[in-house]
SEROSE-407552 format. One record per atom (N, C-alpha, C, O): residue in three letters; x, y, z. Coordinates in steps of 0.1 Angstrom, whole numbers, plus 5000, padded with zeros to 4 digits. Layout:
N
ALAXYZ...
END
This chain:
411
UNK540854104944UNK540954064958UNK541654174966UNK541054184977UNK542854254964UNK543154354964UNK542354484970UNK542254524982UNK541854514962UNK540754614961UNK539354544974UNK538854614983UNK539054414974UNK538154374986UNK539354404997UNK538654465005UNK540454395002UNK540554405013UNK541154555019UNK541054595030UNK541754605005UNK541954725010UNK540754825015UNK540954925022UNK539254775010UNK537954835012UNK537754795025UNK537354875034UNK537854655028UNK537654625043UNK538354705060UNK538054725071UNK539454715050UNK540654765060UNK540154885064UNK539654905076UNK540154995053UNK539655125053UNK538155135064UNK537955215073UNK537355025059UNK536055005070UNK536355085083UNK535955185089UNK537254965086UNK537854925102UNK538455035109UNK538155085120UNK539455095101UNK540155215103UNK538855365105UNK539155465111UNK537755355099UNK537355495098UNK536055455109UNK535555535118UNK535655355108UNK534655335118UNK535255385131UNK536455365135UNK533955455138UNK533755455158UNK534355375163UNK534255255158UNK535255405175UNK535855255184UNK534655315192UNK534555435195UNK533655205196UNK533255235207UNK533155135217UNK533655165228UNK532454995215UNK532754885227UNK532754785218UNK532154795207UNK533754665224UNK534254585216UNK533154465221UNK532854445232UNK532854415210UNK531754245217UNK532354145208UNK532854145197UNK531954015218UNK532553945218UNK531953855206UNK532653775201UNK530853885201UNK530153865189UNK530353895177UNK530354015175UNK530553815165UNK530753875156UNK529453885144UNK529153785137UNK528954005142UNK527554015137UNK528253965120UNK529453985117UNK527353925112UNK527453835101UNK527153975094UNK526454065098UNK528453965081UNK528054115074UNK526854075060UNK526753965054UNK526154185059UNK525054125048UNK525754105033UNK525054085023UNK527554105031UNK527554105020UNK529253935023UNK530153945031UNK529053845013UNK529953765018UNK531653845014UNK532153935007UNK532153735023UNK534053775020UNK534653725016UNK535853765014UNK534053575011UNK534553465000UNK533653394991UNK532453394993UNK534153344983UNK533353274978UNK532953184984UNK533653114991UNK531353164980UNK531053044991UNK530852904985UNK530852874973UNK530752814995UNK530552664988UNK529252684980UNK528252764983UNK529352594971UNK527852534962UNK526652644963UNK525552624967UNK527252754958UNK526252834962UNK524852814954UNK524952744944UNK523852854957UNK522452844952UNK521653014955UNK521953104963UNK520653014947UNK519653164948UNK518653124960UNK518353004960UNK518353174965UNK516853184976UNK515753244969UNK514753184970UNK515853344961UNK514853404949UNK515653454941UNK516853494943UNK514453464924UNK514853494913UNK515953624913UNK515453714919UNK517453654907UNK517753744908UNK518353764896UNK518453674888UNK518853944893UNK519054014881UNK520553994881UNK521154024892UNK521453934867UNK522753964865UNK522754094859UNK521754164858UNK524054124855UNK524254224847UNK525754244840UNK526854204845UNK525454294828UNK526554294821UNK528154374825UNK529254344821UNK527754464833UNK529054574841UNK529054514852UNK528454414854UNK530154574861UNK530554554874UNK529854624884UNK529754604896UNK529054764874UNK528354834884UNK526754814884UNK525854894888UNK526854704879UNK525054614879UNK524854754875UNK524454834883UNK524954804857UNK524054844853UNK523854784838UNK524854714835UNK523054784830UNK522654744817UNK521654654814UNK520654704819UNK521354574809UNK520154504803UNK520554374810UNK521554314807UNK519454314821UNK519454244831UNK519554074822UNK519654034811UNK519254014832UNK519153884829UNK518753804842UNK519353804853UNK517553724839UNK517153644852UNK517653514858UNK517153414853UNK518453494867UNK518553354873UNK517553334884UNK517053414892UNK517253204883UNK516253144889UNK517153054903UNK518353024902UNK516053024915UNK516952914924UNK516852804913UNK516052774904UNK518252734921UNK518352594915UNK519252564902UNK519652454898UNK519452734894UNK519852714881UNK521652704883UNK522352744892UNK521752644874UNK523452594876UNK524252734868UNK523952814859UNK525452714876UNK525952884872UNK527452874883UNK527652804893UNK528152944879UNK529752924890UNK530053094890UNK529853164880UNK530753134901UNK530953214905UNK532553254901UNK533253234911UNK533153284893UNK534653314890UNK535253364900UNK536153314906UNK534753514904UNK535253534914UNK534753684922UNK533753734917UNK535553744936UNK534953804941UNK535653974941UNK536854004943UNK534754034939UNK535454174937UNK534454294945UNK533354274951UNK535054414944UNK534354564946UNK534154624934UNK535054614926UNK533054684930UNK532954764922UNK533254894924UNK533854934934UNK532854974916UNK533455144918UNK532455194928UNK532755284935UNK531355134930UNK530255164942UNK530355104954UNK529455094962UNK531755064955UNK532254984967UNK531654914972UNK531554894984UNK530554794957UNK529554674968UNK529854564961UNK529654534949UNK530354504967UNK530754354968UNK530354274958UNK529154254959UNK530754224948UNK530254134940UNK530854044931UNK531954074926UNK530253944929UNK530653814921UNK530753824907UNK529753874902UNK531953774897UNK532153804888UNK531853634883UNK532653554886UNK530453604874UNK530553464868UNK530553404858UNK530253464847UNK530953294858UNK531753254843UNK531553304832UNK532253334823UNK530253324835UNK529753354817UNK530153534815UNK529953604805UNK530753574828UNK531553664820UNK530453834833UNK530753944835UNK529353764836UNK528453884842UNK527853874853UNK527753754857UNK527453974862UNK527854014876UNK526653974882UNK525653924876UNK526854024899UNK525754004906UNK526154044923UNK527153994929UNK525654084925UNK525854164937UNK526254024949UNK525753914950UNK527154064956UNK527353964966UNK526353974973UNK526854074977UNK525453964978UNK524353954990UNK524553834994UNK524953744986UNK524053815008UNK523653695010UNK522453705016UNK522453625025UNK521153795014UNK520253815014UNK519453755000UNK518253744998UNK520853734990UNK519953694979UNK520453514973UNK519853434966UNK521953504982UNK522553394979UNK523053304993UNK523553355003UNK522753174991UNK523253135002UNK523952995000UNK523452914992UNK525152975008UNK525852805010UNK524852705008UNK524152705018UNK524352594997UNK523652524994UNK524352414995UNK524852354985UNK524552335013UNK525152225017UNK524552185030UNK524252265039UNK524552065031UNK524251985043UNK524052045055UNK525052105060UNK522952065062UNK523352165075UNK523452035086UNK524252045095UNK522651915083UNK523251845099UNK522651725091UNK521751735083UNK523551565097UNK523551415091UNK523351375104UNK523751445113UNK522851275106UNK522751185117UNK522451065112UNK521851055101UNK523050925121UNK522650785118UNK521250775120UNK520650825129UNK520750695111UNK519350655117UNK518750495113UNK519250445103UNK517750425121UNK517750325114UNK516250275118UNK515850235129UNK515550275102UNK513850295103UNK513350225090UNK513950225079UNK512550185092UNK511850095076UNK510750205072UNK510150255081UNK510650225057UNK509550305053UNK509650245042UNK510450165038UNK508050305034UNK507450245019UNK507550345010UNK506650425012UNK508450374998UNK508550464992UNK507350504987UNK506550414989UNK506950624980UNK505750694975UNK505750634962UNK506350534960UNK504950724953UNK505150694939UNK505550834936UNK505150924943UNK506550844927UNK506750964918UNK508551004928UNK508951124932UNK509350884930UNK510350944941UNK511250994929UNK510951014918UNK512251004935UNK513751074931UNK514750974941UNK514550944953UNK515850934933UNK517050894944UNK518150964939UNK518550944927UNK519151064950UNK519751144944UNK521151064950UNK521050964956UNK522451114947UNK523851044949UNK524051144964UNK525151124969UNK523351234970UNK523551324978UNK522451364983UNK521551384975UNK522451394998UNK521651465002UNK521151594994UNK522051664989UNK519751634991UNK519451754976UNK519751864981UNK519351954989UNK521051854973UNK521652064969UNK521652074956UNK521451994947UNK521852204956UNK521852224940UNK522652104932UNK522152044923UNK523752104937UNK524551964931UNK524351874931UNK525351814926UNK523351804936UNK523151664939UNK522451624924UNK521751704918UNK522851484920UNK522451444910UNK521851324910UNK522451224914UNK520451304904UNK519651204898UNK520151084897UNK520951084887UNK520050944905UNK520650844904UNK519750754896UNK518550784896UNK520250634889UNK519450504882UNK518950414898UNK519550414909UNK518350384895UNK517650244908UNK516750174902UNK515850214895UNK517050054908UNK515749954906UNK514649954921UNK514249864928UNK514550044923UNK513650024937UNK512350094926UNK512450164916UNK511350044933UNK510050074927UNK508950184933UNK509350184945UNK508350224933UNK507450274944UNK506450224953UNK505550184946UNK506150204961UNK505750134974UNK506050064973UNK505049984973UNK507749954973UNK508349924981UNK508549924990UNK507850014995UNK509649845003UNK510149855015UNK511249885017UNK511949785016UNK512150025022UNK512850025016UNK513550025035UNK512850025045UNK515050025038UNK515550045052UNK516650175051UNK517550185043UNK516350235058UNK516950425059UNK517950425072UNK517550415084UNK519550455068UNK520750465078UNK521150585081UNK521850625089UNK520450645071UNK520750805075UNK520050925076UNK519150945067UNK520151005082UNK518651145081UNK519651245079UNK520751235085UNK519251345073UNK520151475068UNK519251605065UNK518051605060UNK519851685068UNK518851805066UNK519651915058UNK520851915058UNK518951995050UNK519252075041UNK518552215038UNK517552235045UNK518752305030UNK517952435027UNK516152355019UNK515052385016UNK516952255018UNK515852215005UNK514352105011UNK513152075007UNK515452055023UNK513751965031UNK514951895039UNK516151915039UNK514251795047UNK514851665047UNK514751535043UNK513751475039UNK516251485043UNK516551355030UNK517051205039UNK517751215049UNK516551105036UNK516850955041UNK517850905030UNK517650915018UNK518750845037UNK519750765028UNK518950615026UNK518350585036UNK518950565021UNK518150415016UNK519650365013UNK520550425006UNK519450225022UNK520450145020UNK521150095006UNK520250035000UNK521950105002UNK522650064991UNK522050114979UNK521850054969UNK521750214981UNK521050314970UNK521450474965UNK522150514956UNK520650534975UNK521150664975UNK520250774982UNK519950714993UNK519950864981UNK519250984991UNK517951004987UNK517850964975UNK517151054991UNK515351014985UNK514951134997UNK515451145007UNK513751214992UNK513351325001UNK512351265010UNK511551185004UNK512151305025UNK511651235034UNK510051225031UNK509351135036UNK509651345025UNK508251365020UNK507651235014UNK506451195016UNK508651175007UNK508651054997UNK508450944999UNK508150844992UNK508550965019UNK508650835023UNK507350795034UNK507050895040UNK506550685039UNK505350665045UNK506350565050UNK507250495045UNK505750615067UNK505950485078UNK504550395074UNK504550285080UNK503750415068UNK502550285069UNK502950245053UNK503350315045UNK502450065052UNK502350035045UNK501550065033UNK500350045033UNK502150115023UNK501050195013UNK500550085001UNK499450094996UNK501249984997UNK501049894987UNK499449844984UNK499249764975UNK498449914994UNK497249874986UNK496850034980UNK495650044977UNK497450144977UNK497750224967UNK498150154951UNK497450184941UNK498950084952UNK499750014940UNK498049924938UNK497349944928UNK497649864947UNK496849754943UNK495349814935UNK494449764928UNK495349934939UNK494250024934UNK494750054920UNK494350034908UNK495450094923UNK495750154910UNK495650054899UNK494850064889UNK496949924900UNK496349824893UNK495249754888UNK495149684878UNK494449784897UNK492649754896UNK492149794883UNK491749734874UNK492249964887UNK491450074876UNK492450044866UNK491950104857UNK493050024864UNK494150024848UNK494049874842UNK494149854830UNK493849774852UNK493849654839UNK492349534843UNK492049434837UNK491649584854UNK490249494858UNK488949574861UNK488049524868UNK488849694857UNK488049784857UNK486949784848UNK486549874841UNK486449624849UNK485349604838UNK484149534849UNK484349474859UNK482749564841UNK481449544844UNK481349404853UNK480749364863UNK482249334844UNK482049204850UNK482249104856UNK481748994856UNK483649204867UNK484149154878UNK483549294889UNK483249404888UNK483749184902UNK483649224915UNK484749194926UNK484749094933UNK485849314927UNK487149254930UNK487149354947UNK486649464950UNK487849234956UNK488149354966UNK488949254976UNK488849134980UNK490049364978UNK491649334988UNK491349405000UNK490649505001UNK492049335010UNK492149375020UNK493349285029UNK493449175032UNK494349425033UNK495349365044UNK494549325055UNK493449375058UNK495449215060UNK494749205074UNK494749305084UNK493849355091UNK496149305084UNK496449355099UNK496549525097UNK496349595107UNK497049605084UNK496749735085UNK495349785083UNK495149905085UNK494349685079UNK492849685074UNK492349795062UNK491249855059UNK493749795056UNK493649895041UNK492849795032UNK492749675034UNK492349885021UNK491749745012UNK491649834997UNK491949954998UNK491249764986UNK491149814973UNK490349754965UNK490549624966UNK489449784957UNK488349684945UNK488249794933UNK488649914934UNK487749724922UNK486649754916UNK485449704916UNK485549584920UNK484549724915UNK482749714918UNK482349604929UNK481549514928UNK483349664943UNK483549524949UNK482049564957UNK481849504967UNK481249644953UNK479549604960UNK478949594953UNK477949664953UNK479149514944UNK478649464925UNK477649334933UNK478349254939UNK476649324933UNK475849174940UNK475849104927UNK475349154917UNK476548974928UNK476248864918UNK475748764925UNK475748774938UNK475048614917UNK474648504926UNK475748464929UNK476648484921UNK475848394941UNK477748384947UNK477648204944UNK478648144943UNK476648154943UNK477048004944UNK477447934957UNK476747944967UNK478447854955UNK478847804967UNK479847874977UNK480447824986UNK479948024974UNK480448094980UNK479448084995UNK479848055006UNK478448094993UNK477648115009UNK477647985012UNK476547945016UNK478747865013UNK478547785022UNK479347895034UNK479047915046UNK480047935030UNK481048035042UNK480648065052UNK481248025062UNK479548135053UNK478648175067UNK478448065073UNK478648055085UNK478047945063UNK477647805074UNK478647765076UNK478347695086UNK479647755075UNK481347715083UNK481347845095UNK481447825107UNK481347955090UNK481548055100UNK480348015112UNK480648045124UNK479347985111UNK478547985120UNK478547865130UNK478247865142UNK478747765122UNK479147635128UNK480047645136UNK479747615147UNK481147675133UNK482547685139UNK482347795155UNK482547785167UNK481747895149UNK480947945165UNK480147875172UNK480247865184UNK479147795165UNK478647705178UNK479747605188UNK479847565199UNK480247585178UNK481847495183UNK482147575197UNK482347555209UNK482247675188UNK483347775202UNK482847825214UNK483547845224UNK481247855212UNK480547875221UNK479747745232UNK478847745240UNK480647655225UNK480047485236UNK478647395230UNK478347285231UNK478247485224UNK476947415218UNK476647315211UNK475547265210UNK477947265203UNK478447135196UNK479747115191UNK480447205186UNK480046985192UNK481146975193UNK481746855178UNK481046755174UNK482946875173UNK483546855165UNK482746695162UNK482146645153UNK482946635179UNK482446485175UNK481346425178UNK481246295178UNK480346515180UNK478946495172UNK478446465161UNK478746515150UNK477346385164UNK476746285151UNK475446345148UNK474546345157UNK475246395135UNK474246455128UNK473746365116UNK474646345107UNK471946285115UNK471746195109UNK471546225096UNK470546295094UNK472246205084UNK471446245071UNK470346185067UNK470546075061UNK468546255069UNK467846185067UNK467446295057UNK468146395055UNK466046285049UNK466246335037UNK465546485036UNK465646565027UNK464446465050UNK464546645056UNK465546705055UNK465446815059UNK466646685050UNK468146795056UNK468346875038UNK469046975035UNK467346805028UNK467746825019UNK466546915011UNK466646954999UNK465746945018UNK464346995016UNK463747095026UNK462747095032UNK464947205023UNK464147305033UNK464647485025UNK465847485021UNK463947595023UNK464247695018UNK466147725023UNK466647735034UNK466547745011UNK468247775009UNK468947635011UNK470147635015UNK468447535010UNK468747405005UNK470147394994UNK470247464984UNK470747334997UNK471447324979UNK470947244971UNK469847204976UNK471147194962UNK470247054953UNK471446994955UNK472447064957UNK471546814955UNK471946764963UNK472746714947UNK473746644948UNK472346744935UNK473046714926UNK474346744924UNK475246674918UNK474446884932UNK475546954928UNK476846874934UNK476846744935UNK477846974939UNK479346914940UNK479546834956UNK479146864967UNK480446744952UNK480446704967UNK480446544963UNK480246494952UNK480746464976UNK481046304976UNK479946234985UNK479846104986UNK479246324992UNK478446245002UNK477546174992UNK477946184980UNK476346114995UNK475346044987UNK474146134985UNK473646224992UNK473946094974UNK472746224969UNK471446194974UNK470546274973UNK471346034980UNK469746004987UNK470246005002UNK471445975004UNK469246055014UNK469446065023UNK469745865028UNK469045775024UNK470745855036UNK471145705039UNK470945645057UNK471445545062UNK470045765062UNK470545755075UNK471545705081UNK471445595087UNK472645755079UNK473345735090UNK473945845095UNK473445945091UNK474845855101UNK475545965113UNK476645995108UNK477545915104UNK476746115110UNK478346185105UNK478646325112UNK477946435112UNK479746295118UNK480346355125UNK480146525123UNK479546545112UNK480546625129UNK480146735130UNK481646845120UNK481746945113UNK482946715129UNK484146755116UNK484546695101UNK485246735092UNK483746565103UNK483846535088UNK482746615077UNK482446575066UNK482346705083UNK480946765075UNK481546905071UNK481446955059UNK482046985082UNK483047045079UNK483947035067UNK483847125058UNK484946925067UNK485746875059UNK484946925047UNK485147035042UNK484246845043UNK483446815032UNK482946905027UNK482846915015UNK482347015035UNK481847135028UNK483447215020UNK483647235008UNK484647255035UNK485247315031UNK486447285018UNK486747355009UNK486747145019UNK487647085011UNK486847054993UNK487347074981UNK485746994996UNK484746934984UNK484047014981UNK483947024968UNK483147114988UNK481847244984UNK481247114986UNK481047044976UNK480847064996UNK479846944994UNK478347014996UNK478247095004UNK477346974989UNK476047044990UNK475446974999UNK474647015007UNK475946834999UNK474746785011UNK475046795020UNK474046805027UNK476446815027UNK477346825041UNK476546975044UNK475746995054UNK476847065037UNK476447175038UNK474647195038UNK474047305041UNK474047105037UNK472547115039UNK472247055056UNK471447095064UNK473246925058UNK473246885070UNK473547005082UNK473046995093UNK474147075080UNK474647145091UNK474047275088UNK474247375096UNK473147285077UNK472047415080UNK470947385088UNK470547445098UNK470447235083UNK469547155091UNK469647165109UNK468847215116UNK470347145110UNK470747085125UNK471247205130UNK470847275139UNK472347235123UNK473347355140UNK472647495130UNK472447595138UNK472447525120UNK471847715122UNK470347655118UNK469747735111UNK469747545121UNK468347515124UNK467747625108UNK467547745109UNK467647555097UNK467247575086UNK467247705087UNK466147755086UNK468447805089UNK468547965086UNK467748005097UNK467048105095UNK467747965105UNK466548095117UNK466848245122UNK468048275121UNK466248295125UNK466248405129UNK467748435137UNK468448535137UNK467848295144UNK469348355152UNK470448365142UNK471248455142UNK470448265133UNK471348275124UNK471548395114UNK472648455113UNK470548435108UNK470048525101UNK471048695109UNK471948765104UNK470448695121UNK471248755132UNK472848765133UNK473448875134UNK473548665132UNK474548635135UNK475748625123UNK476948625125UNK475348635113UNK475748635098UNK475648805099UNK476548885099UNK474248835099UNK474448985091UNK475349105099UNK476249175094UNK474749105113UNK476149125123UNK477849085116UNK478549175111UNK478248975118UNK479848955109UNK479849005098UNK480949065095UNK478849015089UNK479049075076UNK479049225071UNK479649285062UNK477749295084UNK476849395085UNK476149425070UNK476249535065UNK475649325066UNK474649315058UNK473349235059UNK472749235070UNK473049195051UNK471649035048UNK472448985041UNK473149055034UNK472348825043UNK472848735033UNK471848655032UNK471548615043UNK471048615021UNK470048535016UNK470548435016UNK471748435011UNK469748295023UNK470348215019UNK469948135007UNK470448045000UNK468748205006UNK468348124997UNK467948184979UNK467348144969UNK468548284982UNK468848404969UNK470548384967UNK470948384956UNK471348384977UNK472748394974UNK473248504964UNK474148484956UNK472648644967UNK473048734960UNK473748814970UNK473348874980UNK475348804965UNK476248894979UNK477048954969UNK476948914957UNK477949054973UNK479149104965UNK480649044968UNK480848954976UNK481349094962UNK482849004964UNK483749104979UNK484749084985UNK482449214978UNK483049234996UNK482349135007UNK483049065015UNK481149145007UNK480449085017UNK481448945016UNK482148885025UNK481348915004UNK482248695006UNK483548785017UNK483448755029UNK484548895014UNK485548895019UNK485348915036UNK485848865047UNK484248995033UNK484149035050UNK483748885061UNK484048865073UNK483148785052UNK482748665060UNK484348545061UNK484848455068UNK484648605052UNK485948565049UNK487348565063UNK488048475069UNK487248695064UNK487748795075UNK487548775089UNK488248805099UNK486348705089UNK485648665100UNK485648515105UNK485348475116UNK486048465097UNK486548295098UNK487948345098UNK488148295109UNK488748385096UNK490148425103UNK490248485114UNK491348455118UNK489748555121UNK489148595135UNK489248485142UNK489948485153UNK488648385136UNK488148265148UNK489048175148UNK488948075156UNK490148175139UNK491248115145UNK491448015149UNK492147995159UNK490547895139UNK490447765142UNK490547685132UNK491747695128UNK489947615126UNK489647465119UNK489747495103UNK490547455095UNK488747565102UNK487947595090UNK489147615082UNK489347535073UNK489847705083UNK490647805074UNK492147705072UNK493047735065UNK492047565080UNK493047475078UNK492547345067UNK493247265061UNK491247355066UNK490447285060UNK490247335045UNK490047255036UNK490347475042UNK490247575032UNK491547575025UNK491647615014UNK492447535031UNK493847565027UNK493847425018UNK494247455007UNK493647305019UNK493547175013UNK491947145007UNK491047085014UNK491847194992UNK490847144987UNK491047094972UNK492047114965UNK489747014970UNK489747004954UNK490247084943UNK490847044933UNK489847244949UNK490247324941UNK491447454940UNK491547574937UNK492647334944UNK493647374949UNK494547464935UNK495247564937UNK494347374920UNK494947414909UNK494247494902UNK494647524891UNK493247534904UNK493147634895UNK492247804905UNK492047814917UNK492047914894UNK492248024901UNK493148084911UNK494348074911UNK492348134923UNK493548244934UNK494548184938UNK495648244940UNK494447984940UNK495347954946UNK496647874936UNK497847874940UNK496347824927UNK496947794914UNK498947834912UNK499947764912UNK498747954911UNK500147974908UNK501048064921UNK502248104922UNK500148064929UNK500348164944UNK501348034951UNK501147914950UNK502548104958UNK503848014962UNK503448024979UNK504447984984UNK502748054987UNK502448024997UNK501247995001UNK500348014993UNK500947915018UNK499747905015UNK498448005013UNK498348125017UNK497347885004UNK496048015005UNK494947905006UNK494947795002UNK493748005017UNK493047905024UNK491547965014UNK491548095014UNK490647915008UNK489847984997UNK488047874994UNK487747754996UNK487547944991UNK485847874987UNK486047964973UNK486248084969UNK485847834967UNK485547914950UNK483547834952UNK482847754959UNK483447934940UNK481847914937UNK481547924923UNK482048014917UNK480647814915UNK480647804900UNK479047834902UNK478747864914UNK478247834895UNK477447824890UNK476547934875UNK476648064876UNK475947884864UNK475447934852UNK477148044847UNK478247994849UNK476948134842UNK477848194839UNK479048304849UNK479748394846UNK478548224862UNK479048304874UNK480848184881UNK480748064887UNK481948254879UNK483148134884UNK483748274894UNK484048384889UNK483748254910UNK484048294920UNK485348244928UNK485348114927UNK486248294935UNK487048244947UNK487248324955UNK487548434950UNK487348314969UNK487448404979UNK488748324989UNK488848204992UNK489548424992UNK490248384996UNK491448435009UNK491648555008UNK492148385019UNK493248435028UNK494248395018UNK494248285012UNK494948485017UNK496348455009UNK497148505022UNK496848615028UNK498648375026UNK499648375037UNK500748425027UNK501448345021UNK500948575026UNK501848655022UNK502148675033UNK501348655042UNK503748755037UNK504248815049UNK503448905059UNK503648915071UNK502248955050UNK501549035055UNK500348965049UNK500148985037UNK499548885055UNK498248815051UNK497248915047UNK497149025052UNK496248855036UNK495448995030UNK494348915023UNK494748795019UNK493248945022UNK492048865021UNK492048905003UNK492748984997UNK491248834997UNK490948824982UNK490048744976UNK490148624973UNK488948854975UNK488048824968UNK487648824956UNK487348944955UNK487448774945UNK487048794928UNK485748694928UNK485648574931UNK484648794922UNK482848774920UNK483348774899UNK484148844894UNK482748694895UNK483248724879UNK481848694871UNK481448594875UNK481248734862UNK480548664855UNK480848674839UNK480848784833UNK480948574834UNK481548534819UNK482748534822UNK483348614815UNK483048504827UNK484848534828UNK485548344831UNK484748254832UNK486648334831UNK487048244833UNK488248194843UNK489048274847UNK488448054848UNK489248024857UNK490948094856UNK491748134865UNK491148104846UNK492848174840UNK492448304838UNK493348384836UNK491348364838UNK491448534843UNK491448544861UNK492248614867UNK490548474867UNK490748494879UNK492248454887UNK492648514897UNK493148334878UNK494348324880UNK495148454880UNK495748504889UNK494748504866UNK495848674865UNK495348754868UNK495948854862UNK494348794877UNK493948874889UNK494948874900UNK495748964903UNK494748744905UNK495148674920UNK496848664916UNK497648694924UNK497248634903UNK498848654904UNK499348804901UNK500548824900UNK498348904900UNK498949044895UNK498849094915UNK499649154922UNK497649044918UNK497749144934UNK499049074937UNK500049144938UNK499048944940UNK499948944950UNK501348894947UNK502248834953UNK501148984932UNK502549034933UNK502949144936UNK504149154939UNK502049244936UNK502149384950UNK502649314964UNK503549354971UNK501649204966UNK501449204983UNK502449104989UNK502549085001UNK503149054979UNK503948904983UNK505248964995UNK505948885000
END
């Protein structure tokens, strides 16, 4: 140290006086040792003081301590380190590897996948913390800090995480994808998610066309419920069950599910108890009544008005759709923000599949028929998100652990 200052002194003394400024220019070689220092690029140690002999490479980032600061006999500045070998002071080659500016901050973001949480804003020193936070999580950020290395968010009760790491949009139908392709990425489902309100979504073979069953009563609630809205009938109108209602192309057979009577009885039933009945029971005859009368046995306007909401064809009388199309008609009865989807929320088929083990409500049309078991559904997560599963051979306790693996992403 000696030897550094008597070289400095000497400087001062032999240098030009010529004008003094009030500036003090930064010399390219340091005068102390510096804090936490770190490399900017790869650089050569050496075994002498006069950086000559058989080199050795340090890399940025690599851990290493500086003993101490000296002159060599070529009067250039340099660091003597632990392990005993040299390296030129520059600070063209080394620099203070610490915090350049912290500020409070206070913002909600969704971690990435693949993060890091460090005990410190990232310097060379900063070390690798344990956490139970997951990736795309929600995580709340009190601090912003900036460094040589990027900038870093403090996550509450955690630790420092690089800002790259972090999305202001909700990313969790990432997670839902991914879970898709890794444990339902088979032939014989048709799966497809969709948030509501960010309108992200995720499937496998979700434009897989299977026969949907009682899934396409949906359009006929969705369609109904617009005539409602557009004045054209009303909740407490009486529509006759006569036995025309049961006998026209896309008909259901009146065998199937449901409480109404399987011979036409004339008499009159209300326009919301038919509702009810489709939504709550899958009733086939309620649901033949109200194809009859309000979308006038599938006509043209109807036909119209379905493929528009859907932006497809829906047969009615084929019922071959995919487990997007159910979601998109799905989507579209939550739009309208009425009846239906309160009616959907209380049905027969409240214990088993999507809605089964799900802790909030879920408003849903399941569909059976031959080797085809379907449910489509609004699941009232914090963030509401539509769910659809098309299955064939599959069973009610697979479509359960479908519907309990998403929304345990989405809950």
């Amino acid at each position: 140290m000696k030897k550094l200052l008597a070289f400095m002194l000497i400087s001062v003394f032999l240098a030009p006086f010529t004008v003094i400024s009030t500036e003090r220019k930064q010399s390219k070689y340091f005068d102390k040792i510096p804090v936490n220092p770190n490399f900017s690029q790869t650089i050569s140690t050496f075994p002498t003081q006069n950086l000559t002999g058989k080199t050795q490479k340090l890399a940025p980032n690599s851990s290493f301590k500086i003993k101490e600061l000296t002159i060599n006999k070529k009067k250039i500045p340099i660091f003597k380190l632990s392990n005993g070998r040299f390296i030129k002071a520059s600070r063209s080659n080394i620099y203070e590897d610490v915090v350049l500016k912290k500020m409070n901050y206070d913002r909600n973001y969704w971690l990435k996948a693949n993060f890091s949480i460090y005990n410190t804003p990232y310097t060379v020193s900063a070390e690798k913390i344990n956490t139970k936070l997951t990736s795309f999580s929600k995580v709340h950020v009190s601090q912003r800090a900036v460094t040589k290395h990027g900038v870093y968010m403090k996550v509450d009760n955690q630790g420092w995480v690089a800002e790259k790491k972090l999305s202001l949009q909700d990313n969790r139908m990432e997670k839902v994808q991914n879970l898709l392709n890794k444990k339902y990425n088979k032939a014989n489902y048709s799966i497809y998610v969709k948030q509501l309100r960010t309108q992200k979504s995720a499937g496998i073979n979700s434009n897989k066309v299977m026969y949907s069953a009682s899934v396409t009563k949906l359009p006929i609630l969705y369609f109904t419920e617009r005539q409602i809205q557009e004045g054209k009938f009303k909740l407490s109108d009486k529509l006759k069950y006569v036995e025309q209602v049961n006998h026209f192309k896309g008909a259901y057979k009146v065998e199937g599910s449901g409480e109404m009577p399987k011979k036409a009885d004339n008499k009159n039933y209300t326009v919301d108890y038919l509702l009810k009945a489709v939504a709550q029971h899958s009733d086939n005859v309620a649901s033949n009544i109200l194809g009859y009368y309000i979308a006038h046995k599938y006509d043209e306007a109807y036909q119209t008005t379905i493929t528009k909401a859907v932006k497809t064809n829906w047969n009615m009388e084929k019922r071959d759709v995919s487990s997007k199309t159910a979601a998109t008609i799905m989507e579209s009865l939550y739009s309208q923000k009425d009846l239906i989807l309160k009616y959907l929320s209380s049905t027969d088929f409240d214990n088993t599949r999507i809605s089964r083990d799900i802790t909030v409500p879920v408003a849903h049309k399941i569909g059976d028929a031959y080797d085809y078991k379907h449910d489509v559904a609004v699941v009232y997560a914090g963030e509401p998100f539509i769910l659809s599963i098309f299955t064939d051979k599959a069973s009610y306790e697979n479509i359960t652990t479908i519907a309990n693996d998403v929304y345990g992403v989405l809950k």
